[in-house]
C-alpha positions in Angstrom: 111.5 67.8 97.8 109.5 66.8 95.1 107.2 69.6 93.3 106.0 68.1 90.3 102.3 67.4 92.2 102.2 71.5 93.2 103.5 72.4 89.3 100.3 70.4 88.1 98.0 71.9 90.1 99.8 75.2 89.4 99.9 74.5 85.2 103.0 76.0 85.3 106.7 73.6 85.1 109.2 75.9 86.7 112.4 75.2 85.3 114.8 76.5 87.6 113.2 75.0 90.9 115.4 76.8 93.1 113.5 80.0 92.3 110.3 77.7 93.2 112.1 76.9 96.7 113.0 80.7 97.1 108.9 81.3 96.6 108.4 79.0 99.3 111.2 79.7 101.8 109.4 81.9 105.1 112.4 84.5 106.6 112.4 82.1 109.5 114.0 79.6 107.7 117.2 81.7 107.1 118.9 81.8 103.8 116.8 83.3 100.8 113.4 83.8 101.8 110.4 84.8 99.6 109.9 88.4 100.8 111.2 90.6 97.5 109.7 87.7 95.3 106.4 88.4 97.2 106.6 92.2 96.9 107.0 91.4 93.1 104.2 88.7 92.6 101.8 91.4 95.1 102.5 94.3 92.1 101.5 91.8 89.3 98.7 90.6 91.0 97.4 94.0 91.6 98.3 94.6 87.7 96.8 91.5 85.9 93.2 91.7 88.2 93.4 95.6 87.4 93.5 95.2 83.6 91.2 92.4 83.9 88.3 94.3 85.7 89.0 96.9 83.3 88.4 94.8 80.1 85.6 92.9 81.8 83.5 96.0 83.5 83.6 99.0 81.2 80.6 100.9 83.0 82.1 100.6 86.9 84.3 103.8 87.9 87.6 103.4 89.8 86.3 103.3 92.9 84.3 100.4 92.1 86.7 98.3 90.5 88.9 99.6 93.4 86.8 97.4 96.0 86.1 94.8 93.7 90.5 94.4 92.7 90.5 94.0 96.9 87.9 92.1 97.7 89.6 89.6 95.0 93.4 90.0 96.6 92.9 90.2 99.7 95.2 87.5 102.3 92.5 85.7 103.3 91.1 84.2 99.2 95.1 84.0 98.2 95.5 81.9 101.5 92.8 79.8 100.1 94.4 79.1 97.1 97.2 78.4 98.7 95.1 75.6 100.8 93.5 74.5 98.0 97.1 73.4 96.1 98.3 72.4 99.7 100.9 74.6 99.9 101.5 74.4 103.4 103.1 71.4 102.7 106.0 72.6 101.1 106.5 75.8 103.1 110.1 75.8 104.6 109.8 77.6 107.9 112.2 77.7 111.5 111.5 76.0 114.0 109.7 78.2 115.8 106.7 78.6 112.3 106.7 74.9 112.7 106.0 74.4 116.2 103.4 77.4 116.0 101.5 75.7 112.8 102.8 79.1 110.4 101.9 76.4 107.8 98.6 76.6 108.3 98.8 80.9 109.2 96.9 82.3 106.7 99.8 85.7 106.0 102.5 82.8 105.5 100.3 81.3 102.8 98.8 83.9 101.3 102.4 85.7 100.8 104.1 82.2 99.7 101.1 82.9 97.0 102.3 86.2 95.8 105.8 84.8 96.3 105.2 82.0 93.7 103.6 84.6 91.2 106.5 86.9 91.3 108.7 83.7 90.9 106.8 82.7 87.3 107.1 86.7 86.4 111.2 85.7 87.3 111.7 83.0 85.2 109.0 83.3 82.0 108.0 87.2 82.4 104.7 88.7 82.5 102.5 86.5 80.0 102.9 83.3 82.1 102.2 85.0 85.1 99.0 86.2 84.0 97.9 83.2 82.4 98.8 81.3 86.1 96.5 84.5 88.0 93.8 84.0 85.2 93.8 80.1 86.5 93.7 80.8 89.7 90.7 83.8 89.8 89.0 82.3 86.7 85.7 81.0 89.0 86.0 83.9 91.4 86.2 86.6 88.7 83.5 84.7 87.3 81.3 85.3 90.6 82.1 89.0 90.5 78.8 91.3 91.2 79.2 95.0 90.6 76.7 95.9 92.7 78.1 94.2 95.8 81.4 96.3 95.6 79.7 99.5 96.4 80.8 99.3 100.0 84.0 97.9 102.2 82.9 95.0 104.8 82.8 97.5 108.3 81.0 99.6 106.4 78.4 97.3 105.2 78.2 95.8 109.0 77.6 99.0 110.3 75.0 100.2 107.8 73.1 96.5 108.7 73.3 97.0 112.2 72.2 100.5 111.9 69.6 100.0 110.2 68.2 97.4 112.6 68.9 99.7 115.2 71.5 97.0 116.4 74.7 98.4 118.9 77.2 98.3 116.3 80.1 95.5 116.3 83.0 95.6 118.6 86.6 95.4 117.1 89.4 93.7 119.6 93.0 93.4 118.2 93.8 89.5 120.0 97.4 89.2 118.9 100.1 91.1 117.4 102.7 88.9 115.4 106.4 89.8 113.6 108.8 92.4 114.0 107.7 95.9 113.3 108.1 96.1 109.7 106.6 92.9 108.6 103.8 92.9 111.8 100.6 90.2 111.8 97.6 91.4 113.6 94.6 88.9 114.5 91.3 90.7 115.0 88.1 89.4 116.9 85.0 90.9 115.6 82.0 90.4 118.0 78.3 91.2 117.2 76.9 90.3 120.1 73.1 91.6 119.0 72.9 88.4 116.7 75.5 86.2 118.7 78.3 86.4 115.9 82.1 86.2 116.2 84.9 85.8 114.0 88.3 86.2 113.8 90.8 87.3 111.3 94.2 87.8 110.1 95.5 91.0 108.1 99.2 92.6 108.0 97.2 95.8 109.6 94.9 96.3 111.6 92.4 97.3 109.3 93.0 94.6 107.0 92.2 92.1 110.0 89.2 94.1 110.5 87.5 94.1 107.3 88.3 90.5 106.5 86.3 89.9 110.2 83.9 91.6 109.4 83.8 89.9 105.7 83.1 87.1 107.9 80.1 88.0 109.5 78.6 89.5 106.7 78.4 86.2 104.9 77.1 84.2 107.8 74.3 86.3 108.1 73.8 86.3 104.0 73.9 82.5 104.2 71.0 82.6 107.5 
């Protein structure tokens, strides 16, 4: 396969494509798969956006820049990323991901992202890798407001519904994927009060949750 169109958008050249392959191998596929290089590229992440919050907010506790490093890492924007560079189009899954569309699943993309990270940590150590994260966050880290990080999404929910004296949202786990260890859950969040849904993916149940509820929250914002 040819990567040179995902290494431009990327602005990195790996030079040992095989690790690149590795990145984008699902466990499904057999062989190598991207599992240890995406619980290296989830540590650096976690790192680089740490130090950067730091450096950028020097007034916001750690609990702050707690919420703020999650609402920046979580699956579902590193699944975007991963849509916007297309890389569900050079995912190698099993047959069974590809009948099911796991290129499109938004846990296979947003781990192949981590995955890719931890493969430029690999090859070129941990200055490349942060310039590649930088890249990728530089608009959304841009977009970062301090006082919108005081609260998780449920929580937010629940204090607007309360505070309309709405009933508050139901949570309804739709699907469980994956063998124990590595489980996907799919959540349906329903606010039935203002005649919102939404569903979401998470490798817990509370990760599905929030990311639901994110959901709602910025449908009603944008009403």
């Amino acid at each position: 396969m040819d990567y040179s169109r995902l290494c431009r958008a990327l602005g990195y050249e790996f030079t040992d494509l095989s690790l690149l392959q590795q990145a984008l191998t699902h466990r499904s596929a057999g062989g190598d798969n991207y599992e240890r290089l995406e619980f290296l590229g989830d540590a650096i992440l976690s790192f680089v956006i740490s130090a950067e919050l730091f450096n950028r907010f020097s007034d916001i506790d750690e609990g702050r820049l707690s919420r703020i490093r999650a609402s920046l890492v979580k699956g579902e924007t590193l699944a975007a990323m991963a849509l916007d560079l297309s890389l569900g189009d050079y995912l190698r899954l099993g047959s069974g991901e590809l009948k099911s569309g796991g290129f499109r699943r938004e846990s296979i993309l947003a781990d192949a992202m981590e995955a890719i990270i931890g493969a430029v940590y690999r090859e070129a150590g941990i200055e490349p890798a942060r310039a590649l994260i930088l890249r990728l966050f530089d608009e959304r880290l841009d977009r970062v407001n301090p006082a919108k990080a005081l609260k998780d999404p449920k929580t937010r929910l629940q204090e607007f519904l309360q505070s309309r004296s709405l009933p508050l949202p139901d949570y309804e786990v739709s699907h469980i994927a994956g063998k124990s260890h590595a489980q996907t859950f799919t959540v349906r969040c329903t606010v039935e009060a203002l005649g919102h849904g939404a569903t979401a993916e998470g490798n817990s149940r509370r990760k599905a949750e929030q990311a639901a509820a994110a959901q709602i929250l910025e449908r009603i914002e944008n009403e």
